[in-house]
C-alpha positions, 0 to 999 in steps of 0.5 A: 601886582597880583589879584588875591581872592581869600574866603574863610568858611562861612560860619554858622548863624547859629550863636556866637562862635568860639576862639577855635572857630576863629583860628579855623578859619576868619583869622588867619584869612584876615593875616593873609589878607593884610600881608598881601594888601601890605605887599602892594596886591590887589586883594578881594576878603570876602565872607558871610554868615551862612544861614539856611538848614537846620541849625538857623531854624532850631535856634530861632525856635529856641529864641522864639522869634522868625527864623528870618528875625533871627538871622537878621539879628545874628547877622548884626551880631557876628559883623560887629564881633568881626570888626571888633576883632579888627577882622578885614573883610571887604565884604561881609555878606549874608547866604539868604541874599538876594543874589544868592537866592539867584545864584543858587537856582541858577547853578541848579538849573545848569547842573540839570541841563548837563545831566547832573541833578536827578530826582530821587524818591527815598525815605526819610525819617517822619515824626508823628509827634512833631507832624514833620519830615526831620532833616539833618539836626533836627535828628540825633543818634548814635553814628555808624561809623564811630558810635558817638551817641550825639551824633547829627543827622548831617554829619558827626562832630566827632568823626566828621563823617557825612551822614545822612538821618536815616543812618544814625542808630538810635534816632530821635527827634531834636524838637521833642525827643520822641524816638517814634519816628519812621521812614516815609517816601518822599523825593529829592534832588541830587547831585551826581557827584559820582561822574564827576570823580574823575574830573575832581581826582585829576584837578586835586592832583593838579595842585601839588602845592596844597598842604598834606593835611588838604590833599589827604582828606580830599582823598580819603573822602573821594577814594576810600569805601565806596567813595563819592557819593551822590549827594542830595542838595534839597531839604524839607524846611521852611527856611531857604532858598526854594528849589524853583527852575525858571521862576516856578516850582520845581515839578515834585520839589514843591515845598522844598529848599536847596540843602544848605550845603548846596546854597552856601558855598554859592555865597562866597560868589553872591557876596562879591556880587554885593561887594561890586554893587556896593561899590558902584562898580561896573556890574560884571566886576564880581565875574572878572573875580570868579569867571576864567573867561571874564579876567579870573585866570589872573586870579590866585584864589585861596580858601581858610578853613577847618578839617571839616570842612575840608570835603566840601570844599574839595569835593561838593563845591568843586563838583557844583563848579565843574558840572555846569561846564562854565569858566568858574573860578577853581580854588588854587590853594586851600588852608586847612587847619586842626582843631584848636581844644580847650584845657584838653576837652572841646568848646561846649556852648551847652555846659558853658566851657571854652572862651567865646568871641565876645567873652574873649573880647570882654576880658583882654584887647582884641590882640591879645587874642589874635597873636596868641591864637596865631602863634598857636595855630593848628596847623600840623596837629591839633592846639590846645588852648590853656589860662597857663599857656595864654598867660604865658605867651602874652606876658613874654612876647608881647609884654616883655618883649614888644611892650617893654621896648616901646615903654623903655624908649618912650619913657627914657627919651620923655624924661631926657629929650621931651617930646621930640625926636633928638637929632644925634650922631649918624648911624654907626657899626652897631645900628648897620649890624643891627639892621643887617640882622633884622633883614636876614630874619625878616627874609625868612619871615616875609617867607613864611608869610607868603607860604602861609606858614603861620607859626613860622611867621610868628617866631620869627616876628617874636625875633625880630622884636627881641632885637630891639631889646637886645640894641637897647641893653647894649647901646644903654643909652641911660648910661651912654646920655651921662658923658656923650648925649648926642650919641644917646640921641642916636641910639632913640632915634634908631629906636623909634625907627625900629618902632615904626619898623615894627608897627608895620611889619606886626599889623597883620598880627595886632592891628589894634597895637599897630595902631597905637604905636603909628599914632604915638609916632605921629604915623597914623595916615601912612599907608601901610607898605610892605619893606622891599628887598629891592630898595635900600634896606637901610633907608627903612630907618630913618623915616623917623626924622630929627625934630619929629613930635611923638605922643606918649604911649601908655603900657601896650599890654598888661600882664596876666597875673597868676591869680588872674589867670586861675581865677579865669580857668575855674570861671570857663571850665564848665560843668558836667550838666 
């Protein structure tokens, strides 16, 4: 048994998030997170909303309420979505804990007595009109680099380039639009990320494992241009964690916060510290996660996120790790992903385009979403997402091809056996032939699994489905029942042995369908266990015995039909306000 650490980035408070900030990162960790628990590991899934900078604020002003009012709610709201998407997190926490305040300051105070934080007196955009410094978003400008004109001023959606306000061309203030802003002194702490290049550079190429897409931003991000780059980790808010070295103000940092992408990452930590509290573990459990020196050398840790992300997590956070000389817990293997697109446009909250978690959910079952999402995951290139191509994909594999085994079986044996499993003949040629198919197939899908190749694993799940439709039209037991019934009984019986076979094995997937078809089978309190290789594969059938009761089960997925699916692309395209 193996100790598998997962952490998906953390997503912003700031609103709702859409379909492809679930793809990014929070859905593909919870497939990896069931498939390694369904393997027999011993697996931690951690999260948290991350709720300090800029964007937490603004929202809060738009809402009227406390900035601390509106995480709390946020906080409510992105947890409840989560478990309605049947996302598996162990722990779910929050960046402004309590923890996380401690966490926080105690890296500063770390990194300084290494020599790494450095007070820095630099100018910073001040507006008149709004009698306040303007950090990161609360600026927009033009970028230098790309010359997106809605460029933030902490980074470019459009590039993903870093940025700092005062580059942005054009400035102006989000909370009043005033473009008459000028620069003033102030200090700030920064992270000198620089004399750690050489330390970041051999760990990045210490890992030869990690997907091209990881190790070239990380690169490109540490070689290219004047590479990297000290980094400021404070911030002239209000809201956040304050930057304070043994319970005072920091000297000349009074007023200030740590800079959210400082604190945030920190989270992943402070959130396996509440997750140990929550359950009355013994209170250094968290470190034998997260401290070589405590038992986290046994520890495979793995990250899911997108691009932009990326640097971060190779670089700033590393560097935050490395810089206080202590035994922290270093990534093993990052999942980066593209970004998933809408009808070839972006998600926009503001003109109201794409599909947002919870109108998602308001319109189709959770799984609906989660396989068409995994089965188009960006992992190579971007994805794009379309009513066409949704449609499409659910009513072939999961309808057609799932659904319409469970539903020919179920209702063929009601009508001929009634509710319980018939006895029949002994498995033959066709069932062994049968099985010796799926476990070719399911080798190469067990493969790609534990490589976290997801499209892989999705096309050969949908094979492994289609084998069953395939037995079924060629046992033809409606045909077969007429002049030999105890073979038609053993041709259901293999069936529903193949229907808990793919309870099973598609859990990761569509856990909500998994679910429905074990209750049907009378399954619900197995415990989930991944087919071993090691044992007979054979026996994996014939756990649905003679005699058994099933329940009947209803269709498992409704098609998407062509009206529908137009009605619903005019609906979420947007408008050009």
């Amino acid at each position: 048994m193996k100790r598998i650490l997962i952490t998906s980035a953390l997503p912003y408070i700031n609103g709702i998030k859409h379909l492809g900030n679930l793809i990014g990162s929070q859905l593909p960790a919870d497939l990896y997170a069931r498939y390694m628990r369904a393997k027999g590991h011993e697996v931690a899934f951690i999260c948290a909303t991350d709720e300090h900078g800029t964007p937490a604020e603004l929202a809060a002003i738009e809402n009227k309420i406390s900035t601390e009012e509106y995480c709390r709610e946020m906080w409510q709201v992105q947890k409840d979505l989560s478990e309605q998407f049947f996302l598996s997190f162990d722990f779910f926490g929050r960046s402004s804990s309590a923890s996380n305040h401690e966490l926080t300051k105690l890296f500063a105070l770390n990194l300084d007595k290494n020599g790494l934080l450095k007070k820095v007196e630099e100018r910073q955009l001040y507006s008149g009109e709004d009698k306040r410094f303007l950090p990161d978003r609360y600026v927009i400008g033009t970028c230098p680099g790309c010359s997106y004109e809605r460029a933030r001023g902490d980074q470019c959606e459009n590039c993903t380039r870093q940025l700092e306000a005062s580059e942005l061309i054009n400035p102006r203030s989000v909370l009043s639009g005033s473009e008459d802003l000028e620069l003033i002194k102030t200090s700030h702490l920064y992270l000198m990320q620089s004399k750690l290049k050489d330390k970041l550079l051999a760990w990045i190429e210490s890992n030869k494992n990690w997907p091209i897409l990881t190790t070239s931003i990380a690169k490109k991000w540490l070689m290219d241009g004047e590479g990297l780059q000290d980094r400021s980790i404070t911030r002239d808010l209000d809201w956040g964690i304050p930057v304070e070295k043994e319970g005072r103000p920091w000297e000349g940092m009074e007023n200030k916060v740590f800079y959210v992408w400082f604190d945030a990452p920190i989270a992943y930590i402070s959130s396996t510290v509440d997750w140990a509290i929550s359950r009355k573990e013994h209170p250094d459990y968290w470190k034998s996660w997260w401290l070589d020196d405590h038992g986290a050398k046994d520890v495979h840790y793995v990250q899911f996120m997108a691009k932009d992300n990326i640097p971060f997590h190779t670089l700033s956070f590393p560097a935050t790790l490395l810089g206080t000389d202590q035994s922290w817990k270093l990534v093993d293997y990052i999942k980066g992903f593209n970004w998933l697109t809408y009808e070839g446009g972006k998600f926009s909250t503001s003109q109201k385009r794409g599909v947002f978690m919870n109108q998602a959910l308001d319109l189709f079952p959770s799984d609906y979403w989660r396989w068409w999402l995994l089965s188009n995951a960006p992992e190579s290139s971007d994805a794009d997402f379309t009513w066409k191509s949704f449609q499409a994909c659910i009513n072939k594999d999961l309808a057609d091809v799932l659904g319409n085994f469970v539903s020919r079986l179920t209702k063929f044996t009601l009508s001929k056996f009634g509710k319980r499993i018939p006895e029949g003949t002994q498995y033959s040629k066709e069932e062994y032939n049968t099985i010796s198919e799926i476990e070719k197939i399911f080798k190469k899908y067990d493969d790609a699994m534990t490589r976290i190749e997801i499209r892989k694993a999705t096309s050969n799940l949908r094979k492994i489905w289609s084998i069953g439709n395939e037995y079924l039209q060629r046992s033809q037991p409606w045909m077969m029942i007429k002049t030999d019934e105890e073979k038609a009984a053993k041709v259901i019986r293999f069936g529903f042995n193949l229907m808990l076979f793919y309870s099973e094995i598609s859990e990761p997937f569509i856990p909500e369908t998994s679910i429905k078809v074990k209750n049907c089978l009378g399954k619900l309190n197995n415990k989930l266990q991944w087919p071993s290789f090691k044992k007979d594969f054979n026996s994996i059938f014939e756990r649905v015995e003679t005699g058994e009761e099933f329940k009947p089960i209803e269709n498992l997925f409704k098609k998407i039909d062509d009206s529908q699916a137009l009605d619903l692309e005019k609906r979420f395209e947007g408008t050009d306000d």
